[in-house]
C-alpha positions in Angstrom: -20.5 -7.5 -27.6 -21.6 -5.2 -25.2 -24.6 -4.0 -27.4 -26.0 -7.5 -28.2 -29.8 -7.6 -27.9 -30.6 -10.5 -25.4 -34.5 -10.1 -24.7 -37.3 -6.7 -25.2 -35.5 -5.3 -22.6 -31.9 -6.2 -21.7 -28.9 -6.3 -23.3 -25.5 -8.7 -23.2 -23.7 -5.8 -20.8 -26.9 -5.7 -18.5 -26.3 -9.3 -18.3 -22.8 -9.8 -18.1 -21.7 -6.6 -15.8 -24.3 -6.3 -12.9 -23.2 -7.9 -10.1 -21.4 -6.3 -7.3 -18.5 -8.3 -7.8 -18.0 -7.2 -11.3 -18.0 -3.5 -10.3 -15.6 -3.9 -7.3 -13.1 -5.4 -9.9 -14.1 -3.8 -13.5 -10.5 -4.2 -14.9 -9.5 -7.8 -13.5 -12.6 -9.2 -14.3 -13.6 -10.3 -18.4 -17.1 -10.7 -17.7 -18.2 -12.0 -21.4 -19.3 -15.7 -23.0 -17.0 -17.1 -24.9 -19.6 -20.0 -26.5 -22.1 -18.6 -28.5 -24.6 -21.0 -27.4 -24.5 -19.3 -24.0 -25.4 -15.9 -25.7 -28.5 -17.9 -27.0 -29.8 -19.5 -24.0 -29.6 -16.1 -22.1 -31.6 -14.9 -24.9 -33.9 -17.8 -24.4 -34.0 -17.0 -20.6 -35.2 -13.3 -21.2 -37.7 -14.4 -23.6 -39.5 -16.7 -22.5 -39.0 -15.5 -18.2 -37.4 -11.9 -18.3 -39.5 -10.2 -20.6 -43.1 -11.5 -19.4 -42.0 -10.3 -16.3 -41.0 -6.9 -17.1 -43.8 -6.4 -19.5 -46.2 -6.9 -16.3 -43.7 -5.3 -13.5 -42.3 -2.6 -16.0 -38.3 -2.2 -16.9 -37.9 0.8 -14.0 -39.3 -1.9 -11.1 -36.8 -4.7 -12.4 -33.4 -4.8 -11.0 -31.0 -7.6 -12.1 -28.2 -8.6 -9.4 -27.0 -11.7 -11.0 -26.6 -12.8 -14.4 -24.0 -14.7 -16.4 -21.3 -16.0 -14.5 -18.1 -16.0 -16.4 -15.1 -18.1 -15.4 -13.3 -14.5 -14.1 -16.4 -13.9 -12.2 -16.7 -17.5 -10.5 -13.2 -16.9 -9.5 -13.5 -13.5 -8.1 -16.4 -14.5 -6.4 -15.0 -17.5 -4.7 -11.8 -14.9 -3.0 -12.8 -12.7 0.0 -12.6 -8.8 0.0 -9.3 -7.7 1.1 -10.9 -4.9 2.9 -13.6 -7.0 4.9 -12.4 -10.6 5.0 -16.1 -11.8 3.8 -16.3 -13.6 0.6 -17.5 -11.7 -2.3 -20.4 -14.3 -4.0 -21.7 -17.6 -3.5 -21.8 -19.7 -6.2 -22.7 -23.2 -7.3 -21.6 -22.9 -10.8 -22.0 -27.2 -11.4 -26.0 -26.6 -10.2 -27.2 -22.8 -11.1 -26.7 -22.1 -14.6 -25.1 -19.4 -14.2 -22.9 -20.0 -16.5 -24.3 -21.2 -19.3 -22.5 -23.4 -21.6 -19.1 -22.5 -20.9 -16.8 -25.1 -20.8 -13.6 -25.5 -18.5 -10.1 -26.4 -19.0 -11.1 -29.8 -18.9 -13.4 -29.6 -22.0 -16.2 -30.1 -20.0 -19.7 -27.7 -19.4 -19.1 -26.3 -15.7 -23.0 -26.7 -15.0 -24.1 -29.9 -16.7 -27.7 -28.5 -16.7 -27.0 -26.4 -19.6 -29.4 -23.3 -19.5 -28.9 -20.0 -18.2 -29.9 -18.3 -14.7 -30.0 -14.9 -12.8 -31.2 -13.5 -9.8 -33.4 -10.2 -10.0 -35.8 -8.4 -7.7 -38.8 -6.4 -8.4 -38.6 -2.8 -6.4 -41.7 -2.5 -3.9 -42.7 -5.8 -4.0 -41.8 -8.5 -2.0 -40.4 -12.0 -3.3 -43.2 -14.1 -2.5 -45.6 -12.5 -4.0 -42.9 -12.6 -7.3 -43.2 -16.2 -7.4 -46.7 -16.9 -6.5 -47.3 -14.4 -9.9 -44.8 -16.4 -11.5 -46.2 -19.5 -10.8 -50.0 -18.5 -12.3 -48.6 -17.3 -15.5 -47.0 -20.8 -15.4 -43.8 -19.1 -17.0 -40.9 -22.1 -17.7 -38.6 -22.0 -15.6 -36.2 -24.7 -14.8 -35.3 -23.9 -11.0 -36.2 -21.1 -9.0 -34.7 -20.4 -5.7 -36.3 -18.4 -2.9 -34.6 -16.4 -0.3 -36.6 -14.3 1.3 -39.4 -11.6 0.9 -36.9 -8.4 0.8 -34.0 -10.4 -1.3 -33.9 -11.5 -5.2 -35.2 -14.5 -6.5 -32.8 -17.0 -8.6 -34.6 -18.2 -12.1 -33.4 -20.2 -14.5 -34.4 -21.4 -18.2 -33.2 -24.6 -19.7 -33.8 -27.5 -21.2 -35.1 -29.6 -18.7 -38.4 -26.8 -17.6 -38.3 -29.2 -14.3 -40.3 -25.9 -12.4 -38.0 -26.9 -9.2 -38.6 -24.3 -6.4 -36.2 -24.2 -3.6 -35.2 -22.1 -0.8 -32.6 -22.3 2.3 -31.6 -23.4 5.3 -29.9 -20.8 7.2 -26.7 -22.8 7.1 -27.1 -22.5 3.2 -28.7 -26.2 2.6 -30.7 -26.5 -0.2 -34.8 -27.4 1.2 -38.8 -27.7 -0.2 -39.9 -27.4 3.5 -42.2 -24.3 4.0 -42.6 -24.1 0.4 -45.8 -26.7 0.4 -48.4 -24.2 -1.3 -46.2 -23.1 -4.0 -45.0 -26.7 -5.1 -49.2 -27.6 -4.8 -50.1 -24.6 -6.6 -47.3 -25.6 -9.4 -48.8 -29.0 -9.9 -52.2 -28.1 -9.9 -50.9 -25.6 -12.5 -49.2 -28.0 -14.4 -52.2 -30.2 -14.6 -54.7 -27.4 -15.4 -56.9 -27.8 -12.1 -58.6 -25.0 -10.8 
């Protein structure tokens, strides 16, 4: 599974094993999709957002922190470090689409968004500027959430392409304030105005 071709660039295991989580806890953690339509929307994700990007920013300037949330993952991430006490990952699994189309116990999706999301930075350039180029090439994402100039982005790609940007309070609350020339610049965009 590991080898599976997800984009130009990336493959399942780039995907599946990058967070820090995952490499804290290699052997405890089965970091893989078990639907196959979760496989093909991270595909989808990397070809229609991933790859323009690392076409433009090049593959050794793109580094993925977050991809595919698997149900070991979400609850490894939820438990705190036994060495520091601080939690090891936040998570929103029934809002980021981080987890794809995985389905729970209950036979239900965990994110009914359906789509698939990661967080990634680009080395030497700051965040902003990442989404104000993101916005111009009017790339279709779903949500992207901002959190700062020096931290990664979250994108996702799904079905909805609702190009909802977001960043956060310090407390962690979801919020558009601040963000009033992106979300202009992303209709104007939309509606093909100069």
């Amino acid at each position: 599974m590991e080898t599976i071709t997800i984009g130009k660039y990336l493959t399942l295991a780039d995907f599946c094993t990058c967070t820090n989580t995952y490499n804290k806890y290699p052997d405890k953690i089965d970091p893989w999709p078990k639907n196959p339509q979760t496989i093909q929307a991270i595909q989808a994700l990397n070809q229609k957002i991933l790859d323009p990007i690392i076409d433009h920013f090049g593959q050794d300037k793109f580094k993925l922190t977050y991809g595919f949330c698997s149900p070991d993952l979400k609850r490894y991430l939820n438990q705190k470090d036994p060495l520091t006490g601080i939690k090891n990952g936040r998570i929103d699994p029934t809002r980021d689409q981080h987890m794809g189309y995985e389905i729970n116990r209950q036979g239900n999706y965990y994110c009914n968004r359906l789509g698939a999301a990661c967080d990634f930075i680009i080395l030497d350039w700051e965040s902003d500027h990442l989404v104000q180029w993101i916005l111009t090439q009017k790339l279709p994402f779903d949500s992207l959430y901002f959190y700062g100039k020096t931290r990664p982005i979250h994108i996702s790609y799904g079905c909805q392409h609702k190009r909802d940007i977001w960043t956060f309070t310090p407390t962690g609350q979801p919020t558009q304030k601040g963000l009033t020339d992106w979300l202009e610049l992303a209709k104007k965009i939309e509606k093909n105005e100069p």
